[in-house]
TIMITOR-78515 format. One record per residue: residue in three letters; x, y, z of N, C-alpha, C in turn. Coordinates in pm, whole numbers, padded with zeros to 5 digits, always signed. Example, Ala and Ser with C-alpha at 12.3 -4.5 7.8 and 13.67 -1.06 7.14 Angstrom:
BEGIN
ALA+01319-00569+00780+01230-00450+00780+01320-00330+00780 SER+01285-00225+00708+01367-00106+00714+01290+00003+00787 
END
This chain:
BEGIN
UNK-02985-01442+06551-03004-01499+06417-02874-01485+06340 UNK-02817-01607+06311-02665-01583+06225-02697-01588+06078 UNK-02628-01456+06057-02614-01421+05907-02559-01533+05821 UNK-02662-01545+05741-02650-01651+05602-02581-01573+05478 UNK-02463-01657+05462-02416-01522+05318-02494-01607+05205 UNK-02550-01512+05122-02582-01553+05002-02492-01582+04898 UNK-02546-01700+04807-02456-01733+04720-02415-01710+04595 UNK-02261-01703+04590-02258-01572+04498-02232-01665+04345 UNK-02234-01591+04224-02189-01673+04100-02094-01691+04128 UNK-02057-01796+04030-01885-01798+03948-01916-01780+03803 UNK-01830-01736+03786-01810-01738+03619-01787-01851+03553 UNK-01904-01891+03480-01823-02036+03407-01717-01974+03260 UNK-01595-02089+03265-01558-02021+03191-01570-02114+03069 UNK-01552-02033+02994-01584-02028+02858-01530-02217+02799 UNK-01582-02268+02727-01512-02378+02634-01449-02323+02495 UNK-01392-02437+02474-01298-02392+02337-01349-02348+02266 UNK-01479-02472+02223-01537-02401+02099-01675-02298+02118 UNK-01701-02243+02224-01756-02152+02240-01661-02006+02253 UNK-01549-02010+02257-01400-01890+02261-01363-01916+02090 UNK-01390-02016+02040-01381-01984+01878-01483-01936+01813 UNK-01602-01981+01846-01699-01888+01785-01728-01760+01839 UNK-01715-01690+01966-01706-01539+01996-01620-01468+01891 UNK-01460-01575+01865-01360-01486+01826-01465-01486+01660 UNK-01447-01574+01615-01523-01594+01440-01607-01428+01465 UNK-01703-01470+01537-01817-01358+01564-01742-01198+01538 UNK-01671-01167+01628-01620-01063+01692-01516-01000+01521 UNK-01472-01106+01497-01376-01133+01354-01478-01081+01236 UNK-01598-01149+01223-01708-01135+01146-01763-00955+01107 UNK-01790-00939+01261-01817-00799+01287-01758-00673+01223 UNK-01616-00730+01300-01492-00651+01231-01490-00639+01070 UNK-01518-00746+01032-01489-00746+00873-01610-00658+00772 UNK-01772-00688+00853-01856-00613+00792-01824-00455+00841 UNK-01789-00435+00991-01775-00263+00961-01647-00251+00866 UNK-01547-00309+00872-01447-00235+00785-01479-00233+00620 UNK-01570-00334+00581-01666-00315+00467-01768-00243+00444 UNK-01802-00239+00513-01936-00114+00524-01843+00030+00469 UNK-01753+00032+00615-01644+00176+00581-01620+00197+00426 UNK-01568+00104+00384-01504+00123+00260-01561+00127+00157 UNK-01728+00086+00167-01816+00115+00020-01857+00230+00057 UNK-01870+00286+00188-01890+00400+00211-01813+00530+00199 UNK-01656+00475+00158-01599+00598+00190-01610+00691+00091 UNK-01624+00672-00007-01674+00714-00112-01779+00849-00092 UNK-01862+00807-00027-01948+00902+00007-01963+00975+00145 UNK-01894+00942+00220-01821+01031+00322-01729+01137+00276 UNK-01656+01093+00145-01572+01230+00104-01653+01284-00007 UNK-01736+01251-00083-01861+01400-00133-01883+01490-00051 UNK-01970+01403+00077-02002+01499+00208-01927+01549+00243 UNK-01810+01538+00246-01656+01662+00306-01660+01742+00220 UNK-01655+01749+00058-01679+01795-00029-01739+01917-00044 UNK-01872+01865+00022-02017+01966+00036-01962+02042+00155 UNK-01959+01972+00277-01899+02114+00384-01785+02150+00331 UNK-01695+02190+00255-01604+02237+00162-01691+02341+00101 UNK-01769+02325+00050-01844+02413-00011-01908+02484+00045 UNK-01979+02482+00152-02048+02533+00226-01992+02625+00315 UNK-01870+02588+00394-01707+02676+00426-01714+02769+00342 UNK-01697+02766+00195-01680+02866+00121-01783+03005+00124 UNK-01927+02965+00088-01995+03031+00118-02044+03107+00215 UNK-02011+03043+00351-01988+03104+00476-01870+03179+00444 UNK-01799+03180+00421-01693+03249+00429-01686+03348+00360 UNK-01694+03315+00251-01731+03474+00140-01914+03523+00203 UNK-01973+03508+00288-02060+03555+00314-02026+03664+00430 UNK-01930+03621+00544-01882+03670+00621-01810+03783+00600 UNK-01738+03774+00450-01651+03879+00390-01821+03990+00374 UNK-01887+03964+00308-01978+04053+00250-02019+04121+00357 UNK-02088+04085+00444-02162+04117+00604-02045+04197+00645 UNK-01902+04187+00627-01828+04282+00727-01826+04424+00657 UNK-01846+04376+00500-01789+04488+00441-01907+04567+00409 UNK-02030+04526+00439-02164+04612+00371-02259+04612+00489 UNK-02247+04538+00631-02329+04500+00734-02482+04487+00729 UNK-02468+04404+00566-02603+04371+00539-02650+04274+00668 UNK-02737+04213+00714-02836+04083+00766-02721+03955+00694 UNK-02770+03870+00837-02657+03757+00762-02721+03671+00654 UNK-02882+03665+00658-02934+03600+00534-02900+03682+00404 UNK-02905+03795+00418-02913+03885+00287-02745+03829+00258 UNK-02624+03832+00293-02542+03841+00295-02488+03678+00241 UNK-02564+03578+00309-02548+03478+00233-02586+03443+00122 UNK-02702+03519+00088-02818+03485-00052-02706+03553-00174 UNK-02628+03642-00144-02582+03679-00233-02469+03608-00250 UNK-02399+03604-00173-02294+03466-00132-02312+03335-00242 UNK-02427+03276-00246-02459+03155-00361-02492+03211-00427 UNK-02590+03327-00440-02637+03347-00633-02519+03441-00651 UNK-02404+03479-00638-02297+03634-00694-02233+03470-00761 UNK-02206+03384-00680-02073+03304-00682-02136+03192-00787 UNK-02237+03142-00831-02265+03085-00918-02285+03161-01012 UNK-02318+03308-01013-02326+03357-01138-02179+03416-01248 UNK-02116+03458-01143-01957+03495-01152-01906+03372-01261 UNK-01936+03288-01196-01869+03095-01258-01979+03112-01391 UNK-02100+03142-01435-02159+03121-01529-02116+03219-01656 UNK-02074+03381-01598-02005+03456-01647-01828+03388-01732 UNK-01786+03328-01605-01651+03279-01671-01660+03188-01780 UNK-01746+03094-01690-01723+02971-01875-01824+03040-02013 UNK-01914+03176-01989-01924+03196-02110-01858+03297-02207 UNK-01750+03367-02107-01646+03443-02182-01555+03322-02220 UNK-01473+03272-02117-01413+03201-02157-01399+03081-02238 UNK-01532+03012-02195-01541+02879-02278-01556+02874-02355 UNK-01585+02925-02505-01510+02879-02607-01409+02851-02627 UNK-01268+02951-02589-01165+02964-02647-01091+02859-02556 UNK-01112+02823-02404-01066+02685-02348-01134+02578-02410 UNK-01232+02584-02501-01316+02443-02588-01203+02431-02683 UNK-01150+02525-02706-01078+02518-02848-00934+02490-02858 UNK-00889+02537-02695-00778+02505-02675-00745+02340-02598 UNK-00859+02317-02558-00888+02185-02488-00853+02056-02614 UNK-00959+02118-02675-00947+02072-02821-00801+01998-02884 UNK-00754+02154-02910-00595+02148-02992-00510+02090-02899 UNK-00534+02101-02764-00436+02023-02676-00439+01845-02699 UNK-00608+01818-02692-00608+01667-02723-00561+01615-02818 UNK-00594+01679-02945-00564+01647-03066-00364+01624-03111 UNK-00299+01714-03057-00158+01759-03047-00081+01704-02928 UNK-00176+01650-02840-00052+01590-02746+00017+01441-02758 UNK-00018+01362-02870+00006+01222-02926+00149+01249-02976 UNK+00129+01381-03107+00230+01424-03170+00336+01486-03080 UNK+00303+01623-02969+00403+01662-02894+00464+01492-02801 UNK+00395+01455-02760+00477+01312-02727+00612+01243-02808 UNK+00555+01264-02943+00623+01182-02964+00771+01304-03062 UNK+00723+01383-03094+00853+01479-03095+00922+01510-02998 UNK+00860+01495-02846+00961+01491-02723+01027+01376-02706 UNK+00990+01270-02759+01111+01170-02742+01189+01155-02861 UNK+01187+01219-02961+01290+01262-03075+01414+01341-02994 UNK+01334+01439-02951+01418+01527-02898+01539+01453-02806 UNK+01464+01385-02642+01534+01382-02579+01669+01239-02637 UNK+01638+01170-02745+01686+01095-02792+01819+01131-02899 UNK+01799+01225-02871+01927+01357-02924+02022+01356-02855 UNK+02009+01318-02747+02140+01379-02569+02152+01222-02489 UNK+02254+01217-02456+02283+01069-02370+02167+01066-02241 UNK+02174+01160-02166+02122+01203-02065+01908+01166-02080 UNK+01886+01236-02217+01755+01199-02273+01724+01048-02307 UNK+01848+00959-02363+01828+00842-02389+01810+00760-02291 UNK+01893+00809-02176+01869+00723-02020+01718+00744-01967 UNK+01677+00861-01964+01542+00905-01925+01424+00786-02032 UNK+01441+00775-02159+01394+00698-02249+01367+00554-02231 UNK+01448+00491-02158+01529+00365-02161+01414+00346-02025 UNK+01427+00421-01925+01384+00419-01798+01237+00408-01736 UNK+01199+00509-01909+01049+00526-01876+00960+00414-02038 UNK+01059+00377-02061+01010+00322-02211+00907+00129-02163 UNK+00953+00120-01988+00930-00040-02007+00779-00051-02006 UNK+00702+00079-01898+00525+00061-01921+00427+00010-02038 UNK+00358-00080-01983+00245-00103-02080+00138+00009-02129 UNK+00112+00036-02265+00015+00139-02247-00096+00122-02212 UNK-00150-00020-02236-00293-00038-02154-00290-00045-02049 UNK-00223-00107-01945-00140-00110-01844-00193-00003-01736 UNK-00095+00122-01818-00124+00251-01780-00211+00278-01789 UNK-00329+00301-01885-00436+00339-01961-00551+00319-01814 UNK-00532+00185-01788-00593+00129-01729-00651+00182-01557 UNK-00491+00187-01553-00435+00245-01418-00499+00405-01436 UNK-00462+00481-01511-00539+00623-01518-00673+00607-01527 UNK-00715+00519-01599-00889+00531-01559-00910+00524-01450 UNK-00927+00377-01392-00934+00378-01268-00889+00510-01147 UNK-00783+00570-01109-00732+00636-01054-00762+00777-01066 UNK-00891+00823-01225-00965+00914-01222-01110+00908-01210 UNK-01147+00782-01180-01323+00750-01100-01297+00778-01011 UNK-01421+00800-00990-01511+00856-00865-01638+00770-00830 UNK-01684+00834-00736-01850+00703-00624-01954+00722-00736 UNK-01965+00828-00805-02117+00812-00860-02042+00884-01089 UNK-01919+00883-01032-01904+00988-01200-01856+01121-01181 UNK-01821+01181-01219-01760+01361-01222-01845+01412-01171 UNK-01928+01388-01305-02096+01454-01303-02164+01513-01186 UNK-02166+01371-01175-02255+01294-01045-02256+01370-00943 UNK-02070+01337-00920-02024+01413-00784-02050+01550-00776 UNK-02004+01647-00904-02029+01772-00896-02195+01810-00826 UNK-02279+01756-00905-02457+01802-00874-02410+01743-00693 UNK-02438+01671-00675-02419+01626-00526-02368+01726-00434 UNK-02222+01710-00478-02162+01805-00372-02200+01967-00394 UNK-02244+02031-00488-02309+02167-00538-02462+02127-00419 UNK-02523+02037-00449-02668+02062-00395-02611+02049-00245 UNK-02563+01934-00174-02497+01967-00031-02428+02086+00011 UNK-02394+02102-00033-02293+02239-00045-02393+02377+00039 UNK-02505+02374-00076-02627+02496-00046-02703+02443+00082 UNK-02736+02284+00080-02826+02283+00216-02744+02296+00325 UNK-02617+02236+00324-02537+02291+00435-02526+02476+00508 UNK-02502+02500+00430-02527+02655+00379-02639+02718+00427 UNK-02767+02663+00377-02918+02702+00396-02954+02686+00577 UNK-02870+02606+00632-02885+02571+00786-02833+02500+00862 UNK-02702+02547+00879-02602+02523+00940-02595+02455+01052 UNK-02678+02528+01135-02733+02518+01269-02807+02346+01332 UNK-02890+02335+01149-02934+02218+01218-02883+02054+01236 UNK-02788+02082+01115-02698+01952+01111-02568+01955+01253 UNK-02535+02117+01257-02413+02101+01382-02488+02069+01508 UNK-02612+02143+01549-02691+02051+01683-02701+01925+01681 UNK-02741+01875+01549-02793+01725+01529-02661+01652+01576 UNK-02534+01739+01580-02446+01613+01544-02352+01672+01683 UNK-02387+01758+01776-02347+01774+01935-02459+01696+01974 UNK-02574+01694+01975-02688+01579+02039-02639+01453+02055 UNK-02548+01401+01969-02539+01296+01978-02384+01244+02093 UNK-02338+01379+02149-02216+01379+02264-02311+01370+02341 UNK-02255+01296+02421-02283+01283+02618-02275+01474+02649 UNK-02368+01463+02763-02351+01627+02814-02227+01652+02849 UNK-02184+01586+02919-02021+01612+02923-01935+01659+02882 UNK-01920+01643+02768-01845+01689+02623-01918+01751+02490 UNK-02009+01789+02574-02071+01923+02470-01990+02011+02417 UNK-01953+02063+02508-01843+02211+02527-01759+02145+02434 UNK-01651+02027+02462-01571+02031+02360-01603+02013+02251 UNK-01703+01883+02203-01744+01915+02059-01802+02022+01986 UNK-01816+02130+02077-01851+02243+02009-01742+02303+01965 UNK-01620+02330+02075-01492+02366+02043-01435+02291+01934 UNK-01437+02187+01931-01356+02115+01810-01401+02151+01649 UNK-01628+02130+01637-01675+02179+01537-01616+02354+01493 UNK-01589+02393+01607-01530+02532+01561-01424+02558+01512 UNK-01309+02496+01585-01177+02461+01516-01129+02407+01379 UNK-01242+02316+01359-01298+02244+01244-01307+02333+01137 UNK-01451+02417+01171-01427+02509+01080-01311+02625+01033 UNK-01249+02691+01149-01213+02782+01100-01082+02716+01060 UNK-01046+02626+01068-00884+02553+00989-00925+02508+00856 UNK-01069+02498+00817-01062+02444+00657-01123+02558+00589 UNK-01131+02716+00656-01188+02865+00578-01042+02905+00533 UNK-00914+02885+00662-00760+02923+00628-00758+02828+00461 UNK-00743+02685+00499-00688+02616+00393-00736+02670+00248 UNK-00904+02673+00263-00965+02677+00128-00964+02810+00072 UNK-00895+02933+00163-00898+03060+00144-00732+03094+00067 UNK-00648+03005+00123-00511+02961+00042-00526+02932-00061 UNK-00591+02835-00058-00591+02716-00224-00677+02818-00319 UNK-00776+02863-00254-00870+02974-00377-00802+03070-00475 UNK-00681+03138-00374-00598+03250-00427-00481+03192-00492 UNK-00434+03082-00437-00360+02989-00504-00388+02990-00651 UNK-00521+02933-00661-00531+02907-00754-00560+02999-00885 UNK-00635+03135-00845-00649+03266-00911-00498+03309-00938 UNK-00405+03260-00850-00256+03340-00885-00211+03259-00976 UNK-00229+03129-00986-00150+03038-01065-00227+03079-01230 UNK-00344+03064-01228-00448+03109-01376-00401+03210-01426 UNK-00379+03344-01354-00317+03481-01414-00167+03449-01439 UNK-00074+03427-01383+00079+03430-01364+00150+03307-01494 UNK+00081+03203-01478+00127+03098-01566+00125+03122-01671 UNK-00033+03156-01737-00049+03183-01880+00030+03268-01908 UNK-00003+03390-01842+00097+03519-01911+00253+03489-01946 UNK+00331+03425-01834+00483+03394-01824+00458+03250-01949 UNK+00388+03193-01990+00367+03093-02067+00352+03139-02265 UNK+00261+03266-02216+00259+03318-02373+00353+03391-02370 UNK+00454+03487-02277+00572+03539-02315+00655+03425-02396 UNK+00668+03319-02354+00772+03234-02428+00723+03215-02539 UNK+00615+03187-02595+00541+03150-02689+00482+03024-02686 UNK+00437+02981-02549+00405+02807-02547+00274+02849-02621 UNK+00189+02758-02737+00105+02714-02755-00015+02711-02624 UNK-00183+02711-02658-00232+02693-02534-00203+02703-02375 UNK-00173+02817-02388-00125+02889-02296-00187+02895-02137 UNK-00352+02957-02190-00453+02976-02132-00519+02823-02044 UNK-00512+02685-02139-00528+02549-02037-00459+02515-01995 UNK-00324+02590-02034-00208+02524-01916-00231+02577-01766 UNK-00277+02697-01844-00267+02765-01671-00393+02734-01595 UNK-00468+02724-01645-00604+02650-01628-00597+02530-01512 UNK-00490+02455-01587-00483+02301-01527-00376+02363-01435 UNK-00295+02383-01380-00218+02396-01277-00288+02455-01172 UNK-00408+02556-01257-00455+02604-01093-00526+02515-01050 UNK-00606+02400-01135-00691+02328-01082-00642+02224-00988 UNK-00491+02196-01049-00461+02077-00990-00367+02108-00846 UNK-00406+02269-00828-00361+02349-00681-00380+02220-00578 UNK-00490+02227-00566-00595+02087-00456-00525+01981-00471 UNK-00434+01926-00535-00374+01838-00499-00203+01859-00446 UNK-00199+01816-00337-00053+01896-00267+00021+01811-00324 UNK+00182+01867-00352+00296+01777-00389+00302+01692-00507 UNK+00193+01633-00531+00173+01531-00658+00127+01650-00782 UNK+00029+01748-00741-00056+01847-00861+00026+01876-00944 UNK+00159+01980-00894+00233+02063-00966+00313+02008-01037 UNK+00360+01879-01015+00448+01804-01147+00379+01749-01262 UNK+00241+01713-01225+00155+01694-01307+00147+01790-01444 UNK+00099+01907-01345+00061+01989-01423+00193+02037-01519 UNK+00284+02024-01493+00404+02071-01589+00408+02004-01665 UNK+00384+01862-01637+00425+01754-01800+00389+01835-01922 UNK+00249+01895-01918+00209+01904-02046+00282+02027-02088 UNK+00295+02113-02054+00419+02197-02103+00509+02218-02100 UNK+00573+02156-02048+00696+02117-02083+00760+01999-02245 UNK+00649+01933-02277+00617+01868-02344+00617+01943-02461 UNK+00502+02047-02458+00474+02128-02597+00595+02211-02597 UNK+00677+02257-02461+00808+02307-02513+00923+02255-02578 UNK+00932+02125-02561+00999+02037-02641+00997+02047-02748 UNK+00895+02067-02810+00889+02067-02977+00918+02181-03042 UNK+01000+02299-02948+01037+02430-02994+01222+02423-02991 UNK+01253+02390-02848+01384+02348-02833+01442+02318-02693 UNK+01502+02244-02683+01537+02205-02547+01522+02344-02427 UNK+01618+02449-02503+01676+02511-02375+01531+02594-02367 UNK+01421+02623-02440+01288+02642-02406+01216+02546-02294 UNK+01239+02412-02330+01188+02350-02217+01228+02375-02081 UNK+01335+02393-02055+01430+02410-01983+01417+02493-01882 UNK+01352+02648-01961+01338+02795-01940+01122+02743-01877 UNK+01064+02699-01926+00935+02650-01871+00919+02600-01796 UNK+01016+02479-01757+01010+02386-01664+01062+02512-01521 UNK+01122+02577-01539+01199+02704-01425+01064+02775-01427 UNK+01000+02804-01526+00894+02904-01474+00816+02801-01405 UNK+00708+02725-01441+00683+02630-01340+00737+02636-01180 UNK+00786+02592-01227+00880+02563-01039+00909+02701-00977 UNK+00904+02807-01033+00955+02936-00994+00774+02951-00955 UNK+00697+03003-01077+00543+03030-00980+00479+02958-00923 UNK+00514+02803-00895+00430+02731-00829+00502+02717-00679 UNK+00637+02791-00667+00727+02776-00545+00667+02904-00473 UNK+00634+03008-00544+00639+03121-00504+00442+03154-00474 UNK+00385+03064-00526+00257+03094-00511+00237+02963-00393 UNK+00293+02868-00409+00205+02761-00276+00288+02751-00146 UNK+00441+02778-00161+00490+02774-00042+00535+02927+00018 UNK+00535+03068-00040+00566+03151+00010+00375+03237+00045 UNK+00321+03228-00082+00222+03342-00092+00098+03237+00011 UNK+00058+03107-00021-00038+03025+00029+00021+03007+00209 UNK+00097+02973+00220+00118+02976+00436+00114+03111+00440 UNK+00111+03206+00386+00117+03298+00470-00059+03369+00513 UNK-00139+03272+00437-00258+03355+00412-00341+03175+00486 UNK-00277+03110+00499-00328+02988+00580-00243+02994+00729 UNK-00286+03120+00795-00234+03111+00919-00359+03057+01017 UNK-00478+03033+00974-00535+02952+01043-00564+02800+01022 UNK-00444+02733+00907-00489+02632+00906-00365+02544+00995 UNK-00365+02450+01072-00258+02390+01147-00160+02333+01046 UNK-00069+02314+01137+00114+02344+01064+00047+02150+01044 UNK+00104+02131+00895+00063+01974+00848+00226+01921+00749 UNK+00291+01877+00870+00416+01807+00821+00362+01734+00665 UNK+00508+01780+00571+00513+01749+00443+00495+01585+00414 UNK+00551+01525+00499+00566+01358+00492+00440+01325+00521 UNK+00333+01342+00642+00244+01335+00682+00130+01376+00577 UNK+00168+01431+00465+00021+01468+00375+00072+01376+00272 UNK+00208+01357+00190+00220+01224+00137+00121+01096+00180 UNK+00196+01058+00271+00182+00928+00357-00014+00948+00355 UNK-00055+01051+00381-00195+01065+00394-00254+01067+00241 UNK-00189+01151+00154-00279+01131-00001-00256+00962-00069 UNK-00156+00946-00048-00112+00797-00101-00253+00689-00018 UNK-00267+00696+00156-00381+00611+00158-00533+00683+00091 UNK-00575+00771+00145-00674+00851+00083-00633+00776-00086 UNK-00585+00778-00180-00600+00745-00303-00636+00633-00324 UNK-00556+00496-00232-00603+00372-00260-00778+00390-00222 UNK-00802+00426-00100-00955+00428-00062-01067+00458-00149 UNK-01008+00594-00182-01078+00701-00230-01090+00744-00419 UNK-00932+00706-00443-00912+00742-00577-00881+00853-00587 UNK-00986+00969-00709-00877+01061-00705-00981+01163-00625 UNK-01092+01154-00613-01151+01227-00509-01096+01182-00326 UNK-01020+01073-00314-00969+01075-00178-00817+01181-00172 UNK-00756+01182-00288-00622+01241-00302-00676+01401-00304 UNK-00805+01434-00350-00815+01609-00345-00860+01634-00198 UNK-00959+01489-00161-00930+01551-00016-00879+01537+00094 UNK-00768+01487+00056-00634+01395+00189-00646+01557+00228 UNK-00600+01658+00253-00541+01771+00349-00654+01797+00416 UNK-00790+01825+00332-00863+01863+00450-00917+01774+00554 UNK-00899+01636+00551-00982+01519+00595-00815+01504+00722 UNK-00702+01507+00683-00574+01444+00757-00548+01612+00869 UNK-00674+01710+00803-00648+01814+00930-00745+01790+01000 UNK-00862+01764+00954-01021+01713+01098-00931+01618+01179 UNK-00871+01453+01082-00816+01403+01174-00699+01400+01317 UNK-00624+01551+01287-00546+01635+01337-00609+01692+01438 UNK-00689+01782+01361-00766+01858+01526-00842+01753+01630 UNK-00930+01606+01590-00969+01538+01638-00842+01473+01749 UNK-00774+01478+01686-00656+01379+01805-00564+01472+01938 UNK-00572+01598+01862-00523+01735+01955-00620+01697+02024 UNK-00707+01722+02042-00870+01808+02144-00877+01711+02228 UNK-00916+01585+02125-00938+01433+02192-00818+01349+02284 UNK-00729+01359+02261-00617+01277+02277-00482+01337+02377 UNK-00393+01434+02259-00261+01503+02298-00299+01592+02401 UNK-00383+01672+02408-00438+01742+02563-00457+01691+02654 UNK-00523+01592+02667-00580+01540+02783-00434+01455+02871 UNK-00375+01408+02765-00226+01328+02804-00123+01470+02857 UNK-00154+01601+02792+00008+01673+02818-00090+01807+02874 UNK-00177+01780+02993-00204+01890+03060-00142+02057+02970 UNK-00042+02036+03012+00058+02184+02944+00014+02211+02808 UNK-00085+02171+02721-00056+02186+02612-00239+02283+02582 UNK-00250+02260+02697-00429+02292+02689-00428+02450+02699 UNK-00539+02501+02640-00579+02627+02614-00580+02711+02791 
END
C-alpha cells in the first residue's frame, strides 16, 4: 500500500487591504493601551505612594520588634497608632505658630518680591538677572504653577487615599505580594520573589534617608536661619524639609523664599543665606543621606533628572515626588529581568 502524503496548507497571504486594516487594528490597540496608561497613571503613583507608606511602617515596626521583641502584630499596631499620634502631637504644638507664620509669609511675599527687585536693580549684575527674568507672563506662569501643582483626585484626596492604602497594605502584606507572584508562571516564582524583596528593601534605604533628611533639614535650617535674623524662620525650614522628596529641583526651590526675605535686609545677608542653604542642604543630602541609603542602588544624577522631568509631564507634581522611587523599581526590574540574564558574570 503506497503512502499517500496528506495535504498540507499554504498560507494565503494576506491582501492589501486586509494588511491595512490589521495594521489600523494593531495601531488602534496601541493607542487605547497607551491611553488607558496615561489616565491611569495617576493612580498607579497614589498606589506607589501607599506602598511608600506602608515601607514605612514596616520599617519602623521592624525597628520596634528588634528593640523590645514584642510579637510582630503588637509591634506593628504601635507602628500606625505611635506614628499618627506623634504627627497629631506636632501640628498641635506646632500649628499655630506655622498658621501664623504661613500666614505672614503669604501676606509679605508680594512685598519681599518686590523690594528684591529694588534691590537687585541697585548692581549691573542684578539688572541683567532683571532683564532676563522680567519677559514671563504672570498668568502665563500662574497658570503653569497650577497646573504643575494638581494632582488625580486633589491634595486632599490623595492624602486620605494614600494614608488608607498605606494601613491596608500594612494590615496584610502577605496577601497582595502572593496575589501578585500568582500571577508569574512557576518558573519565575523564585525570581519575583527575589525582585519583590529587593524592591522592598531599596525603597526602606531611600525612605529611611529622605526621613532623616528631612528631620535634619527642619532642626538645622531654622536655627542657622534665626541666627541671622531671617523672619519666619520656622516655614522656611519647614518647606525645605518637605521639599527633601524632590531630588535636585526641591532645594533651589526651597531657597527662593529666603533668600528673598533676605533681600530686604541687605545684599551681603542674602548672600550669607543663600551659603547656608547650599552648605546644609550639601551636607545633609549628599554627605549625611548616601551614607544611610546604603541599601538603596547607586541612581546616576542625569538619570533621575531625565526621569523627574518625564514623571512630571505624566504625573505632575505627584509624578516628580515619585520619579526616584518608581526610576529605582524600574532599575531593579531591568537588573533581575534583563542585565543578568545577558552578562552571566553579573549574577548573584
Amino acid at each position: 500500500m503506497s503512502d499517500k502524503k496528506l495535504p498540507q496548507k499554504v498560507a494565503r497571504e494576506l491582501t492589501y487591504t486586509e494588511k491595512v486594516w490589521h495594521t489600523v487594528g494593531i495601531v488602534a490597540i496601541v493607542a487605547v493601551l497607551i491611553l488607558i496608561a496615561r489616565v491611569a497613571f495617576g493612580v498607579l503613583l497614589v498606589a506607589l505612594a501607599g506602598c511608600l507608606i506602608s515601607v514605612y511602617f514596616h520599617g519602623l515596626g521592624d525597628i520596634i520588634q528588634r528593640k523590645t521583641s514584642w510579637k510582630r502584630r503588637t509591634a506593628m499596631l504601635v507602628s500606625v497608632t505611635g506614628s499618627f499620634i506623634i504627627l497629631a502631637f506636632l501640628l498641635w504644638f506646632m500649628g499655630s505658630k506655622i498658621q501664623v507664620q504661613v500666614s505672614e509669609l503669604s501676606d509679605t511675599l508680594p512685598h519681599t518680591i518686590h523690594n528684591a527687585k529694588l534691590k537687585l536693580a541697585e548692581t549691573p549684575l542684578g539688572r541683567k538677572v532683571l532683564e532676563a527674568t522680567s519677559g514671563g507672563d504672570p498668568d502665563k506662569l500662574f497658570a503653569t504653577a497650577s497646573q504643575f501643582f494638581s494632582t488625580t483626585f486633589g491634595v486632599l484626596g490623595n492624602i486620605y487615599i494614600i494614608l488608607f492604602l498605606g494601613i491596608f497594605f500594612t494590615a496584610s502584606p502577605s496577601l497582595y505580594k502572593d496575589g501578585l507572584i500568582l500571577l508569574i508562571p512557576p518558573d519565575n516564582k523564585d525570581l519575583a520573589r527575589k525582585i519583590v524583596n529587593h524592591i522592598s528593601l531599596s525603597l526602606k534605604g531611600w525612605l529611611k534617608g529622605t526621613m532623616i533628611s528631612m528631620v535634619l533639614l527642619a532642626i538645622l535650617l531654622p536655627v542657622s536661619l534665626s541666627l541671622m535674623g531671617i523672619p519666619m524662620a520656622l516655614v522656611l525650614g519647614l518647606l525645605a524639609a518637605i521639599l527633601v522628596i524632590v531630588p535636585n529641583f526641591g532645594s533651589f526651590i526651597a531657597m527662593i523664599p529666603g533668600v528673598l526675605l533676605a533681600l530686604t535686609i541687605d545684599t551681603n545677608t542674602a548672600i550669607i543665606v543663600a551659603l547656608i542653604y547650599i552648605g546644609v542642604q550639601t551636607l545633609v543630602q549628599n554627605i549625611i543621606a548616601p551614607l544611610i541609603q546604603k541599601k538603596m542602588i547607586n541612581m546616576p544624577p542625569a538619570l533621575t533628572i531625565i526621569g523627574q522631568l518625564i514623571m512630571g509631564v505624566l504625573g505632575g507634581a505627584m509624578g516628580i515626588i515619585m520619579a526616584v522611587p518608581a526610576i529605582a523599581i524600574l532599575m531593579i526590574l531591568a537588573d533581575e529581568m534583563y542585565v543578568k540574564r545577558i552578562n552571566p558574570e553579573l549574577r548573584d
